[in-house]
C-alpha positions in Angstrom: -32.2 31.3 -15.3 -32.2 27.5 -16.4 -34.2 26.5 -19.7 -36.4 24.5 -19.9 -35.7 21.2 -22.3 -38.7 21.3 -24.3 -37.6 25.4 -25.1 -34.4 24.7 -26.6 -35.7 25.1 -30.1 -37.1 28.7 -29.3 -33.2 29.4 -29.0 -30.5 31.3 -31.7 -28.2 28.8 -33.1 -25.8 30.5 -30.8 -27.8 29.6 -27.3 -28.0 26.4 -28.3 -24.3 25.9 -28.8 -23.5 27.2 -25.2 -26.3 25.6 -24.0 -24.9 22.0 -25.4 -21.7 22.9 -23.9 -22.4 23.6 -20.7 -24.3 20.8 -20.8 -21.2 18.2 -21.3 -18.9 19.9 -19.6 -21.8 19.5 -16.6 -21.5 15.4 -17.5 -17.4 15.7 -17.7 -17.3 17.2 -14.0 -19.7 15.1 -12.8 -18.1 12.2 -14.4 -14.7 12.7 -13.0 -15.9 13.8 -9.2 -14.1 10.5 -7.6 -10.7 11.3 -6.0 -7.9 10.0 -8.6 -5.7 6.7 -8.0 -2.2 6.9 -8.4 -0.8 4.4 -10.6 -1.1 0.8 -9.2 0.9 -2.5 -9.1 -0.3 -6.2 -8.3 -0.1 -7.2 -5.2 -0.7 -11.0 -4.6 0.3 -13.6 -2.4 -0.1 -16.2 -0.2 -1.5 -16.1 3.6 0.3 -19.4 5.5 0.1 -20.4 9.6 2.8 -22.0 10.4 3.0 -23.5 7.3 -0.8 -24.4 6.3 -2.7 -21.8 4.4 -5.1 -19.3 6.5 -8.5 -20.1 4.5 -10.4 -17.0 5.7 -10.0 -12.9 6.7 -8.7 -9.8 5.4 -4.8 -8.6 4.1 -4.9 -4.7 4.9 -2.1 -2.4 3.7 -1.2 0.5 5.8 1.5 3.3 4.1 4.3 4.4 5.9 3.8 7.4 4.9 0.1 8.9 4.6 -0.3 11.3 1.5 -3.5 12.9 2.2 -4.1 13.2 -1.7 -4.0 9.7 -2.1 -6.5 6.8 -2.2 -4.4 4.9 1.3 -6.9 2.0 1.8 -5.8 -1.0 0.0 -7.2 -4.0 1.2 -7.7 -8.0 -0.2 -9.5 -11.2 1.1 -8.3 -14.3 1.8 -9.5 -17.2 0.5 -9.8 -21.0 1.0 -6.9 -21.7 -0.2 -5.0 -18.8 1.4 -4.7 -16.6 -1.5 -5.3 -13.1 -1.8 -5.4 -10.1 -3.8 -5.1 -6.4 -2.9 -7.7 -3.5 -3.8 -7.4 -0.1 -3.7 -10.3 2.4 -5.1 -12.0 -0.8 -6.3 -9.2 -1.4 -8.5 -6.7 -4.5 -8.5 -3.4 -3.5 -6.7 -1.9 -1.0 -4.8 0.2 1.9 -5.2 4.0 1.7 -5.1 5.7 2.0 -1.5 6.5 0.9 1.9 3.3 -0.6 3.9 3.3 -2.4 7.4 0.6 -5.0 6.7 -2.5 -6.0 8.8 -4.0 -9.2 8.6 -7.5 -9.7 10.3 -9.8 -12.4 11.0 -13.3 -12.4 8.7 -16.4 -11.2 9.4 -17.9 -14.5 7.9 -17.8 -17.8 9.4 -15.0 -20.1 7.1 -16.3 -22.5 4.5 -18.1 -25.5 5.4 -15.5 -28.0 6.3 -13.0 -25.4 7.3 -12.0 -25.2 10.8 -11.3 -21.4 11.7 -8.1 -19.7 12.0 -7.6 -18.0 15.3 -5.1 -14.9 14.0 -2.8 -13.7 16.9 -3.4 -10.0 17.9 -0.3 -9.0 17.2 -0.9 -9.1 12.7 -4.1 -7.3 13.8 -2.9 -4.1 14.8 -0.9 -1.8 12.5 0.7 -0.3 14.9 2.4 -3.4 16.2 2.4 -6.5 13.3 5.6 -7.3 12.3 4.5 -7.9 8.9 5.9 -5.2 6.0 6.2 -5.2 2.6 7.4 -2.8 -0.3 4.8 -2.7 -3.3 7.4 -2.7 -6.7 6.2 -2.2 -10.2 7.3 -5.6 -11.3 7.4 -8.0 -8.0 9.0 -11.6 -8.2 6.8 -14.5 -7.7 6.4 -14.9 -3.9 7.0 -11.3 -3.0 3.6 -10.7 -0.8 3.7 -14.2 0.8 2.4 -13.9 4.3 4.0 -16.2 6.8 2.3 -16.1 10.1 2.9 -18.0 13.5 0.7 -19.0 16.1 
């Protein structure tokens, strides 16, 4: 049967001890409920059309192989100036492997001045963008560049 806080004094030395304790390890659990990320490596680059940066919409990482254990969404913005930056777990980067890569058009219209990007259909579908990349520990400048074409 729980105590009540304003009771703890009424207990032996002993009661409060194990009280206390079950008391952090309570916080510890609770603390550490979110699924663990495996390590993670930068992961940024450059989104170009045909040669001219892509100023708005989404870089999405999909493994090759799926480990159910694992955080698998990883997942960046593009902006104006065709830059992005993976996520994953609301962390910076993305775990080391082999990804085919999805790049999608945003939700929001482009920046004032901006004339959108029409993306073609087939960097929008996992299943069928050509688009792959291979996360390392230590990439080279230029690694995650994205080079679409209309």
């Amino acid at each position: 049967m729980p105590v009540p806080f304003e009771h703890i004094g009424c207990l032996s030395l002993r009661s409060r001890i194990l009280w206390c304790i079950a008391v952090l390890l309570g916080m510890q659990l609770g603390c550490n409920s979110e699924p663990s990320l495996p390590p993670l490596a930068p992961v940024k680059g450059k989104v170009t059309m045909d040669g001219a940066p892509v100023p708005t919409g989404n870089v999405v990482l999909h493994p090759e192989k799926v480990d159910a254990n694992a955080a698998t969404f990883s997942a960046g913005q593009i902006n104006p100036s065709g830059d992005f930056e993976i996520f994953t777990g609301g962390k910076s980067g993305a775990p080391i492997g082999k990804y085919k890569v999805a790049v999608t058009p945003a939700t929001v219209p482009p920046p004032a001045g901006t004339a959108p990007v029409e993306i073609d259909a087939k960097y929008r579908d996992q299943s069928k963008t050509p688009l792959a990349l291979e996360v390392v520990a230590t990439p080279e400048a230029g690694r995650y560049d994205l080079k679409l074409t209309k």
